[in-house]
C-alpha positions in Angstrom: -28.9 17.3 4.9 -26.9 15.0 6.9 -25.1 12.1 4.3 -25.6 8.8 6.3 -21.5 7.5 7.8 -21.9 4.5 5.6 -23.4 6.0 2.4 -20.1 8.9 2.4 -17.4 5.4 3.4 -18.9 3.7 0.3 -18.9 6.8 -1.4 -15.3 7.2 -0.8 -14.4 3.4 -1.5 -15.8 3.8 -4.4 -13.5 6.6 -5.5 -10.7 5.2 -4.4 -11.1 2.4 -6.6 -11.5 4.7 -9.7 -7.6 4.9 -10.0 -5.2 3.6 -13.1 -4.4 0.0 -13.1 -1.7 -1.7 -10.9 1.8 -0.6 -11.9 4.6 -3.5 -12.8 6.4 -4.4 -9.9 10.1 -6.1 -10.3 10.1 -9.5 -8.1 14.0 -10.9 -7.2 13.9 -14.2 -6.2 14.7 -18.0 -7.4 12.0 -19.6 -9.7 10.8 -21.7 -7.0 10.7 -19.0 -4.5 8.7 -16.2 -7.1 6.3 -19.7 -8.0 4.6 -19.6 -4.0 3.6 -16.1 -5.0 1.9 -17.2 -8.3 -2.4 -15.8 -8.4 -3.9 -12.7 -7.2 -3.5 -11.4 -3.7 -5.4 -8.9 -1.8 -5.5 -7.7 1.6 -5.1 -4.8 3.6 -2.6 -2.9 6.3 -3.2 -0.8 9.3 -1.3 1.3 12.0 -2.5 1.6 15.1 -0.4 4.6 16.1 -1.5 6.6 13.6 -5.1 5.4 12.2 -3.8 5.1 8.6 -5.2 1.8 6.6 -5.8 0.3 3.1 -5.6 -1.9 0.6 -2.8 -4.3 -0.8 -3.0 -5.7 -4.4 -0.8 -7.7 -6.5 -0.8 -10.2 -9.3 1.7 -12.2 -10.2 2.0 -14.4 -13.2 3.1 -18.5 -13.4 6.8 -17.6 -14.6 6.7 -14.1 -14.3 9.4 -12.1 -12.7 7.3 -8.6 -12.8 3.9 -8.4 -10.9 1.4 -6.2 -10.9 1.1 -4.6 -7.6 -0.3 -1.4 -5.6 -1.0 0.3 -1.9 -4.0 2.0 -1.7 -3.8 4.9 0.8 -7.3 6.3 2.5 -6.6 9.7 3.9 -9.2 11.2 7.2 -11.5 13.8 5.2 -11.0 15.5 8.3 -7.4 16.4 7.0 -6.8 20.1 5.9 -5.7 19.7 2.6 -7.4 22.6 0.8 -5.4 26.0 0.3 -2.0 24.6 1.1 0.8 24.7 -1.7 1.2 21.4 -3.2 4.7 20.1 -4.0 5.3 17.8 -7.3 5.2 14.8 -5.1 1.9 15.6 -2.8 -1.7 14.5 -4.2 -4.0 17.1 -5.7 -5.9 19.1 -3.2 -8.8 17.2 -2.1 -7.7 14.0 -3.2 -8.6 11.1 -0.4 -7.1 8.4 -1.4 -3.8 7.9 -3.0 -2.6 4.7 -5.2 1.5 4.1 -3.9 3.3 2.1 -6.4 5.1 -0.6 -4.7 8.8 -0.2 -6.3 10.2 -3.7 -5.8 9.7 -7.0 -3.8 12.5 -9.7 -2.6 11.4 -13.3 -2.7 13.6 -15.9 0.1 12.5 -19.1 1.1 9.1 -17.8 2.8 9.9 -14.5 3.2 9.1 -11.5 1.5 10.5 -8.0 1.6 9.7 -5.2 -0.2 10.0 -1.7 -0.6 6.9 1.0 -1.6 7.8 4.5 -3.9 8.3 7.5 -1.7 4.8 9.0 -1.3 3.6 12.4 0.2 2.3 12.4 3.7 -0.4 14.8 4.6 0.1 13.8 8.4 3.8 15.2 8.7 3.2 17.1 5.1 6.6 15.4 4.0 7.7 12.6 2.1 7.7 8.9 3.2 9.2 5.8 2.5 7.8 2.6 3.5 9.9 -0.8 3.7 7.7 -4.2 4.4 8.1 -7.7 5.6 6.0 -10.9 5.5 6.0 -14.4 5.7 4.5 -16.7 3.2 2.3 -19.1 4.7 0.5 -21.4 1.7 -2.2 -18.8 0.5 -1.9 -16.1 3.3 0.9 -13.7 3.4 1.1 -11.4 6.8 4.1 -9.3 8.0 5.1 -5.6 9.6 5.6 -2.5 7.9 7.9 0.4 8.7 7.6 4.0 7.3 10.4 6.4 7.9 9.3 10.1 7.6 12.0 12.8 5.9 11.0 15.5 8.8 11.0 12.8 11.8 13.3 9.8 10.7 13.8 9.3 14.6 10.2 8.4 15.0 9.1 5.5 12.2 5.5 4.9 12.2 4.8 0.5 12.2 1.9 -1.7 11.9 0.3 -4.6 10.4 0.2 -6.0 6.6 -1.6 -9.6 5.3 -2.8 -10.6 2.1 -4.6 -13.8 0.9 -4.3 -15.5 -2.7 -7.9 -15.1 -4.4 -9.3 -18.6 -5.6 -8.9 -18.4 -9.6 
């Protein structure tokens, strides 16, 4: 039986929405600058080169210097995942989706930069490390990434970021 393309995408969602909580995430930055970021943001990222997308989350708290924050990661069940040896820093075989902390975020004026953890790439099968940039605009937040692969740092994979501040 054939599983209808939006049925097995919701399906997926789904899953990938069964993870832990958002992690802490340490915000640097003046009072005033850390206050613009203030509420609940969500949004998403893409790369065109490469396909990849997902979701962006974060909270931060009126006089808070730690947010909670996360990158959620959708993976092509076309990838060959099964039957390869997994390293400690790979996801589990089969797993989709992956949850990538975001490790700390600079506040400036209107500008934003941040970092994500280093993550496991099924694409290059190698660890990646992802910088980001934005620009605060009232209640919308939209920037570039860059990811940097360990087996390829002469070829960095970009794209697209935004996030907008939920209504409370």
């Amino acid at each position: 039986m054939r599983v209808p393309g939006w049925l097995a995408a919701g399906a997926l969602l789904a899953a990938c929405h069964a993870g832990p909580q958002a992690t802490p995430v340490p915000m640097e930055g003046t009072p005033t600058d850390l206050s613009a970021l203030t509420g609940t943001w969500i949004g998403s990222y893409r790369s065109e080169s490469t396909g990849r997308h997902g979701a962006v989350t974060f909270r931060l708290r009126a006089g808070e210097d730690t947010a909670r924050g996360e990158v959620e990661m959708t993976f092509s069940p076309a990838l060959a995942l099964y039957g390869q040896t997994r390293q400690a820093d790979e996801p589990p075989e089969g797993e989709f989706c992956r949850t990538i902390d975001i490790a700390i975020v600079r506040v400036k004026g209107n500008q934003i930069r941040g970092t994500l953890a280093p993550y496991w790439d099924p694409d290059c099968d190698c660890r990646t490390h992802t910088v980001f940039e934005g620009e605060v605009r009232r209640e919308h937040i939209a920037g570039r990434f860059t990811s940097q692969r360990e087996t390829d740092a002469a070829h960095a994979v970009t794209g697209e970021w935004f996030a907008d501040r939920q209504p409370e």
